[in-house]
N, C-alpha and C positions, 0 to 999 in steps of 0.2 A: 597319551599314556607314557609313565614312566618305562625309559628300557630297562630293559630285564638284566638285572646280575648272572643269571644264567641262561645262556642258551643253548636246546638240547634238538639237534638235527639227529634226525634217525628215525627207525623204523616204527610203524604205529602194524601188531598185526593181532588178529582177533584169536584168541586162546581157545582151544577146543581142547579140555582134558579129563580124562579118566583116570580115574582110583582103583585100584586093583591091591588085592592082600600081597600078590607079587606078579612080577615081568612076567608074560608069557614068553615059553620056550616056542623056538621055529616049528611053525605047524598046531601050537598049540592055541585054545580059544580057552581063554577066560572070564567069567563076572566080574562087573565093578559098576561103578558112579560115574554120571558122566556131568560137565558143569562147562559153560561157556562162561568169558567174560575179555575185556581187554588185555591188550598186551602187548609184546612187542620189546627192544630193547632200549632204542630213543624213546620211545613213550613211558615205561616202565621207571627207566631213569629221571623221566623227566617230575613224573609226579610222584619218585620219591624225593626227588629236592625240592618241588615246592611244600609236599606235607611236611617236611622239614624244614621250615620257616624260609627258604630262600625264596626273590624274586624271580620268576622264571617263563620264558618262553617257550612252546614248546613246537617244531616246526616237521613233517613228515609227508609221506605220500600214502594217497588212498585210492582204492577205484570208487566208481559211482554205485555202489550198492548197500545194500542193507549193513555190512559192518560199518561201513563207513558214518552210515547215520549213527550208529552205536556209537561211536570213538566220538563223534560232535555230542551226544549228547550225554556221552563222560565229561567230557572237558569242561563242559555247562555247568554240572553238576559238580564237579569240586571247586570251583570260579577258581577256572587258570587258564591264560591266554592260551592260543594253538593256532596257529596254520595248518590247516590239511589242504592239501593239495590234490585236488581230484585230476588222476589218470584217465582219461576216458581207454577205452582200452582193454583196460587190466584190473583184474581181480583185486580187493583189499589183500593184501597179505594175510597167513592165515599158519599157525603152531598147531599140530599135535603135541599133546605133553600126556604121557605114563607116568602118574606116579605111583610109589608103592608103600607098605604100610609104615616104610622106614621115614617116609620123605625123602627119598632118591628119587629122581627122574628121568624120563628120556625125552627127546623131542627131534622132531621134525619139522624145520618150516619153509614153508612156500611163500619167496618176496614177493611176489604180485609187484602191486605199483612199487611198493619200495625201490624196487629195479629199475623204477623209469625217473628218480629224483631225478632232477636235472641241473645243471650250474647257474640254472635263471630263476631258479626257481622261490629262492630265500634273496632279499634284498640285500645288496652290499649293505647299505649303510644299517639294517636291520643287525648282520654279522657283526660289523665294526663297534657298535655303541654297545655290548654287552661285554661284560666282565672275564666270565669264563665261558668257553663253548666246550659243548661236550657229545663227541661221535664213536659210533660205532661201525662195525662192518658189516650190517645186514640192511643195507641201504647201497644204492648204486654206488662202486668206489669211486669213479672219474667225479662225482659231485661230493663226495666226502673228502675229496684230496681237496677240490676246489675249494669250500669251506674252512676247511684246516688250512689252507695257504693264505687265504682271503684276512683270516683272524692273524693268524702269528703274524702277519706282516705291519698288521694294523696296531699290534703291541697286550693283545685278547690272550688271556691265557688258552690254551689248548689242552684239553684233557681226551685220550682217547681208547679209549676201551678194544682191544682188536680182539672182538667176538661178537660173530662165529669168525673164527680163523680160516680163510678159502683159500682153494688151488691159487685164486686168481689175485692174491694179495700182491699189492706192490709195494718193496718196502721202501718207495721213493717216498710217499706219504709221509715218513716217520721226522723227515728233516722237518718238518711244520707243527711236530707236536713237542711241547713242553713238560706233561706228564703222561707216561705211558703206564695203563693200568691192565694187566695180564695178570686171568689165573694161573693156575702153576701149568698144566695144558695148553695155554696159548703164548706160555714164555718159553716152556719149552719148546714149540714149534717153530719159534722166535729163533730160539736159538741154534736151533738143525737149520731153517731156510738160510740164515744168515752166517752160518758156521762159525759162532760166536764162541762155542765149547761144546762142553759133552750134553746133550740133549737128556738124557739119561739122568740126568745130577739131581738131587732132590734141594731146591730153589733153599734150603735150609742148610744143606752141605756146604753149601757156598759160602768162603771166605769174606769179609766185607771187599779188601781188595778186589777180587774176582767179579761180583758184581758191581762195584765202581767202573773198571775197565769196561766191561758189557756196556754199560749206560755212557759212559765218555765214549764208546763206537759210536751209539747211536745217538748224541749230540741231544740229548735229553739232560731237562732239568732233574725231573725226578721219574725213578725207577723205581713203581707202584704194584707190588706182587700181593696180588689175595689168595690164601690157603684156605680154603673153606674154613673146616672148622679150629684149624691152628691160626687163625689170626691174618692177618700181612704183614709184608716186609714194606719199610719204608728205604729205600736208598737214593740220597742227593748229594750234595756237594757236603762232608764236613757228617754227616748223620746216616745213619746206617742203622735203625731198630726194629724189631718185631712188634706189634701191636695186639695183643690179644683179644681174642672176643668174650661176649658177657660171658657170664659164668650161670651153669645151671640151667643153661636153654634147653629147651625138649622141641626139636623140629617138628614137626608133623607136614611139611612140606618146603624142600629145599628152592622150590622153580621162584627164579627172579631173585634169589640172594643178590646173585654178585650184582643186577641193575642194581638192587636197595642199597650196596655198598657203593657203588660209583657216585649213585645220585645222592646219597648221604655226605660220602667226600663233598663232591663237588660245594652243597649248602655246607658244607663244613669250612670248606675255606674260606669263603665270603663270613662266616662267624667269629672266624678264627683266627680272620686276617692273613691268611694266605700262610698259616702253623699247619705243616704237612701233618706232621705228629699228631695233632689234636682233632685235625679233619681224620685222618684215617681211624681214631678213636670212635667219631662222632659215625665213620662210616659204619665202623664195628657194630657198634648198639643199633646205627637203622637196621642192618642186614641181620643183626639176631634177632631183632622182633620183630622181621619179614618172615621168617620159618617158623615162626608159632600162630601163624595162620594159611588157610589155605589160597590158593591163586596167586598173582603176581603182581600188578596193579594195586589191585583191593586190596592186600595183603600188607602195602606201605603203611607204617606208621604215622601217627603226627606229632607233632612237634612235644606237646606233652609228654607223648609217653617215653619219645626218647630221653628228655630232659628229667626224666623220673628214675630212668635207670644211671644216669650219668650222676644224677646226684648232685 
């Protein structure tokens, strides 16, 4: 088998969400719709880059039970490679997601196995022979750091999404990634852990200088900011621009944007030739026409329809 252009370590976990006209208030019980399906943020990511024409691997942990059958016989069904790694042990991971009539959500989720990745788990030379890797933090972080060191050493681009943002975040991790991709939430948390500036600053306040600085601390190539619905910020050596999203979208469910924008960058680059600008465009359009459908997963576009809106 050819290796994959991209590969996506991280968590595979099984989506459990209701629809509700709005949030319940503490104490309060409401009606709604309830619908299961995959999920997760390596997984999420993962098969929005390959529905977006990239090669792609996709590698995670599961327990031995019935989700886990689920996620194999996802993976079947869109024909994209995957390592699942069965935990004996430990539950599949598993999301609560609230959404409301806006398309805002909330969520909760239980790593189960995700917690037990382990640094034996993905083959070096599996890590080495792909293009870009691409991690998150809802996966054990001592195997996510491994990974991310395993690749940048090896000359593998590293793209890394740090969300969900944890107590337990180490921001040793950060020397081994190349591009770092934070919503406006997990830069700001970024930027209090690391007392980089005022945590408070709206990611758009910010002078280009200012966040140049920030990204030369953090010894990053490129400093990858997603605003929901205002776009991203692209910041690297010499470029510094906003990238807006499509125009005239109507969400009807926001859960798994920001995967459908990482995993759309990431097939973006390999497109693009490694045009930060043009991947982060290509992200825009996956992630807009992730929110006009419901779930997270199933909600990824395919290559079509992005290429319909890009024009």
């Amino acid at each position: 088998m050819e290796p994959p252009e991209i590969l996506i370590i991280g968590s595979y976990v099984q989506d459990l969400t209701w629809n509700t006209q709005a949030f319940p208030a503490p104490g309060e019980t409401v009606i709604g719709t309830f619908q299961t399906g995959p999920g997760g943020k390596g997984s999420n990511q993962a098969i929005a880059a390959g529905r977006a024409g990239a090669r792609i691997l996709y590698a995670g942990a599961v327990g031995a039970d019935a989700f886990a059958r689920s996620a194999k016989d996802f993976y079947v069904s869109e024909g994209f490679p995957c390592q699942l790694i069965e935990k004996s042990g430990y539950a599949s991971g598993t999301a609560a997601i609230l959404v409301d009539e806006t398309g805002q959500n909330q969520i909760i989720v239980a790593l189960g196995a995700n917690g037990a990745l382990s640094i034996e788990d993905v083959p070096r030379e599996t890590v080495t022979s792909a293009k870009v890797l691409v991690c998150q933090l809802e996966a054990n972080l001592e195997a996510t750091t491994h990974y991310l060191k395993t690749a940048h050493e090896a000359g593998v681009t590293t793209i890394l999404n740090p969300a969900p943002m944890r107590p337990d975040f180490d921001a040793n991790m950060l020397k081994y990634v190349d591009i770092l991709a934070p919503n406006e939430t997990e830069f700001a948390s970024i930027v209090d852990t690391l007392e980089l500036g005022d945590s408070n600053k709206d990611p758009l306040e910010y002078e280009p200088k200012e966040l140049e600085e920030i990204r030369l601390k953090l010894n990053l190539r490129t400093l990858l900011i997603t605003l929901g619905g205002r776009g991203s910020l692209v910041c690297e050596d010499g470029v510094f621009e906003r990238v807006n999203i499509l125009p005239d979208i109507k969400a009807i469910d926001t859960t798994g944007a920001g995967d459908a924008f990482v995993g759309g960058f990431a097939a973006g680059l390999m497109r693009y030739e490694n045009n930060t600008v043009r991947a982060a465009q290509f992200g825009n359009a996956v992630a807009g026409l992730s929110v006009t459908k419901p779930g997270t997963a199933p909600s990824m576009p395919n290559l079509t329809e992005v290429e319909a809106v890009l024009g």
